[in-house]
C-alpha positions as a Markdown table, in Angstrom:
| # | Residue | x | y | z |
|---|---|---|---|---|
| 1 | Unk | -43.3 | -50.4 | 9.7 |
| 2 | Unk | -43.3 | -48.3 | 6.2 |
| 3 | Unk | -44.3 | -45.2 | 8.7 |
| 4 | Unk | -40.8 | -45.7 | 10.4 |
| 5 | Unk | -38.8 | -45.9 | 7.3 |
| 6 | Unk | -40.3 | -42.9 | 5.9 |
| 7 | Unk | -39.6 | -40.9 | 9.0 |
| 8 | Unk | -36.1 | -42.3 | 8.6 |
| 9 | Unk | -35.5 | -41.9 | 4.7 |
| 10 | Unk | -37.1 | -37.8 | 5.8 |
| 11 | Unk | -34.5 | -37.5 | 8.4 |
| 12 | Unk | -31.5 | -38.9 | 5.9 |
| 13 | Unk | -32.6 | -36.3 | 3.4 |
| 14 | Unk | -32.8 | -33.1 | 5.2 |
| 15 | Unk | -29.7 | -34.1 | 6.9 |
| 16 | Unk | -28.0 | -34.5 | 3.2 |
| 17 | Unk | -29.9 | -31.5 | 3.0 |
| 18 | Unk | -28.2 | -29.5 | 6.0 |
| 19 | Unk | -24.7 | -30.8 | 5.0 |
| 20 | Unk | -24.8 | -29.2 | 1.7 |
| 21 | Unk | -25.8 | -26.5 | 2.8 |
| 22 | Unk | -23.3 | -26.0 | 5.5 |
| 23 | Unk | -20.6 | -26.6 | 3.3 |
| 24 | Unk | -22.2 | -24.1 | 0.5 |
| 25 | Unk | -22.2 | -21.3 | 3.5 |
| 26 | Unk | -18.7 | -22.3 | 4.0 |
| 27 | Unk | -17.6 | -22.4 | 0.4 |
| 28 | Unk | -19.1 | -18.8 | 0.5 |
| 29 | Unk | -17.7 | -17.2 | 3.7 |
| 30 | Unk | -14.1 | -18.8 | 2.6 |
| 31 | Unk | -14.5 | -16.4 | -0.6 |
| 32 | Unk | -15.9 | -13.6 | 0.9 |
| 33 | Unk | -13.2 | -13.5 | 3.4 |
| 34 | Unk | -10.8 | -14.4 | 0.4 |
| 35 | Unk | -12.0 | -11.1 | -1.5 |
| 36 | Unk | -12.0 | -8.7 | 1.5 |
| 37 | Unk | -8.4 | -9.6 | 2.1 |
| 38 | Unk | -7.6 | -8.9 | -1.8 |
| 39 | Unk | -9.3 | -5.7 | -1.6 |
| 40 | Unk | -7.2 | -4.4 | 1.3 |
| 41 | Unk | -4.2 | -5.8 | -0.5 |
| 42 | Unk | -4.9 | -3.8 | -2.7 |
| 43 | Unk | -5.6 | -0.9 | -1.2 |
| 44 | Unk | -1.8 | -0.9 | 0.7 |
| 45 | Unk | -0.5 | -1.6 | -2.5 |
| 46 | Unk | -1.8 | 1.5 | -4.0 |
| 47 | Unk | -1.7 | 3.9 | -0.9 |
| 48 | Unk | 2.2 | 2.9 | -0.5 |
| 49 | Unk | 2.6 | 4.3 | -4.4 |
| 50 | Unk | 1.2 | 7.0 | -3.4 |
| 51 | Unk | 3.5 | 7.4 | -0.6 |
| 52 | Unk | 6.4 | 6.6 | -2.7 |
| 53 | Unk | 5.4 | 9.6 | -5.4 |
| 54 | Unk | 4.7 | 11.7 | -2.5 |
| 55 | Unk | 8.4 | 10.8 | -0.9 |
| 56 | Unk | 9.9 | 11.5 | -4.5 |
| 57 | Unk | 8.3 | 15.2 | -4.5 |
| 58 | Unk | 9.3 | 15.7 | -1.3 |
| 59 | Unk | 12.8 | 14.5 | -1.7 |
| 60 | Unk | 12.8 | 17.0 | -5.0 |
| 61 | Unk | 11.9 | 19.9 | -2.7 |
| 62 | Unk | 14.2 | 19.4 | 0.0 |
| 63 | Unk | 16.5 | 18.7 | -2.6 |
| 64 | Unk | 16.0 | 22.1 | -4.0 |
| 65 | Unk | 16.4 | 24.0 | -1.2 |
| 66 | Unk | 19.5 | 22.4 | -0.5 |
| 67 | Unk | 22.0 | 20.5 | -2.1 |
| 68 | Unk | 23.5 | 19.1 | 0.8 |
| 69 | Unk | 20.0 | 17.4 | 1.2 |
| 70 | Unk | 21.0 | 13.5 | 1.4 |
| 71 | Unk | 17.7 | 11.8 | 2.2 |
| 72 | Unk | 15.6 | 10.7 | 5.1 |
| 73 | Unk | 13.7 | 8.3 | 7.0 |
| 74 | Unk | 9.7 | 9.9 | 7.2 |
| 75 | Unk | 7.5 | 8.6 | 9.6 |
| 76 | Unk | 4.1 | 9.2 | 9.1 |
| 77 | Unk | 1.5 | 8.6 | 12.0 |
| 78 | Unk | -1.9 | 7.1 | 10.9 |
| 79 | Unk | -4.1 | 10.0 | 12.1 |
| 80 | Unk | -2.1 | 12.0 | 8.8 |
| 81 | Unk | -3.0 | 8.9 | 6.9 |
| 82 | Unk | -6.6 | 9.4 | 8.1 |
| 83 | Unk | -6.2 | 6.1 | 9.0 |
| 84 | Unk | -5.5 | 3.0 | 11.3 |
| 85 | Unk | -2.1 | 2.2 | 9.7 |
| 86 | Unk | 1.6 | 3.8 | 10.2 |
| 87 | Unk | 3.6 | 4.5 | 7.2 |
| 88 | Unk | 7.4 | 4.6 | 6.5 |
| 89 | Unk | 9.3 | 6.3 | 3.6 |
| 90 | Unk | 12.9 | 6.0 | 2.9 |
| 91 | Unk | 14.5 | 8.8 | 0.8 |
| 92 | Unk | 18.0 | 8.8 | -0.6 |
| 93 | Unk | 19.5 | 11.2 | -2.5 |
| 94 | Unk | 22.8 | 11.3 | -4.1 |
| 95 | Unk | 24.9 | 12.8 | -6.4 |
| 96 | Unk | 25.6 | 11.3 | -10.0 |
| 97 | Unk | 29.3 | 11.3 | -10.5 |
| 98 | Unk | 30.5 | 13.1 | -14.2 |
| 99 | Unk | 26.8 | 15.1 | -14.0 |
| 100 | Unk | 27.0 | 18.2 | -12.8 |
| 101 | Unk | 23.3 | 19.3 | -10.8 |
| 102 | Unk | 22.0 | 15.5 | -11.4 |
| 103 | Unk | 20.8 | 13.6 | -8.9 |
| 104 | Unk | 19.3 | 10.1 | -8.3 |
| 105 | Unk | 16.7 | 9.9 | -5.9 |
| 106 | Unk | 15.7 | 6.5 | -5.0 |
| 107 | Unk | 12.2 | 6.3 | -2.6 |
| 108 | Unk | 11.1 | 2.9 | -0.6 |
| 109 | Unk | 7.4 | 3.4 | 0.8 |
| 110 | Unk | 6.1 | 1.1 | 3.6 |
| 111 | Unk | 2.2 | 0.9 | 4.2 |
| 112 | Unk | 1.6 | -0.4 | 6.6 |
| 113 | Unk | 4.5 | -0.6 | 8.8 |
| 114 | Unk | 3.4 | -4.1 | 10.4 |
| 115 | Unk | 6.0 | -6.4 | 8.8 |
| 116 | Unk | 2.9 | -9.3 | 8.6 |
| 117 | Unk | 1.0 | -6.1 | 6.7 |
| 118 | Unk | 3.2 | -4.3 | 4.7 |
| 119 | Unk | 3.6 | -3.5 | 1.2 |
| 120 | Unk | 6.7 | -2.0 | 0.2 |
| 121 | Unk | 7.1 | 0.4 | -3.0 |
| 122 | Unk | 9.6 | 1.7 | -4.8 |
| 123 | Unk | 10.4 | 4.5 | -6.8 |
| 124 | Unk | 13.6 | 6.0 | -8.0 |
| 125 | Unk | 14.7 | 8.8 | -10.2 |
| 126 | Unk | 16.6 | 10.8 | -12.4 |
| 127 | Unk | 16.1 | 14.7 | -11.6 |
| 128 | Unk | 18.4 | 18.0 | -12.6 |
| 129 | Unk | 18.5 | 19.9 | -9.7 |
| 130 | Unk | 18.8 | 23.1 | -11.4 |
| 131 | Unk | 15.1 | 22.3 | -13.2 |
| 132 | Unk | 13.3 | 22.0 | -9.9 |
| 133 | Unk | 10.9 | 24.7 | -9.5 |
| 134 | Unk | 11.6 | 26.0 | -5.7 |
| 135 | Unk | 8.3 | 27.8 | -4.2 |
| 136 | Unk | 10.4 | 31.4 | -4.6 |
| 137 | Unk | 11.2 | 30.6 | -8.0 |
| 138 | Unk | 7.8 | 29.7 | -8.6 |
| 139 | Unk | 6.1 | 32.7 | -7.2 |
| 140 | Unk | 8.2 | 34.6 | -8.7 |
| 141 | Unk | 7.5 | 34.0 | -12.3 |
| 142 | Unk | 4.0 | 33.8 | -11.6 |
């Protein structure tokens, strides 16, 4: 009889045993899955800054060339991105009233373009139109 409740009191134990640590490897996946989705959060967030500075320079060249430049929508397929992800960038340019040669140029950057995804970034600024740099100026006073 003591044999049988040993064997019994063996099996409760590494039962105990096997619950723990099932919910330990749980517990564990839970967080690792936790962190790679915070790292890729991450990495949107900062690759759709990027986007948004690159949309800003762009929107200061264009703007340069020409003053009748207004803005855009630029889509950007994934292979540019080196990447699995499409990206958006919304540029608008316009003309500050009373300020001669001073525009606003406001930038929204979407990375991805998924809507479940995305992280959406913003930049807008101030520029003199006269103070951009346009490539023939540039080479010139090189």
């Amino acid at each position: 009889m003591g044999y049988n409740h040993r064997h019994g009191a063996i099996l409760v134990v590494v039962l105990v045993c096997l619950m723990v640590a099932a919910a330990i490897f749980v517990c564990v996946v839970r967080q690792v899955g936790m962190s790679r989705q915070a790292g890729q959060t991450s990495h949107r967030s900062v690759q759709a800054g990027w986007l948004a500075e690159a949309g800003a320079e762009r929107a200061a060249a264009r703007l340069a060339a020409s003053a009748a430049y207004a803005g855009e929508i630029w889509h950007i397929p994934a292979a540019e991105l080196r990447g699995t992800d499409t990206a958006e960038v919304r540029i608008k340019a316009e003309r500050l009233a009373g300020r001669a040669g001073r525009w606003r140029i406001r930038v929204e950057a979407d990375y991805p373009t998924a809507p479940e995804l995305r992280c959406r970034r913003v930049k807008e600024i101030v520029i003199d139109r006269e103070q951009i740099a346009t490539p023939k100026a540039a080479a010139a006073s090189s």
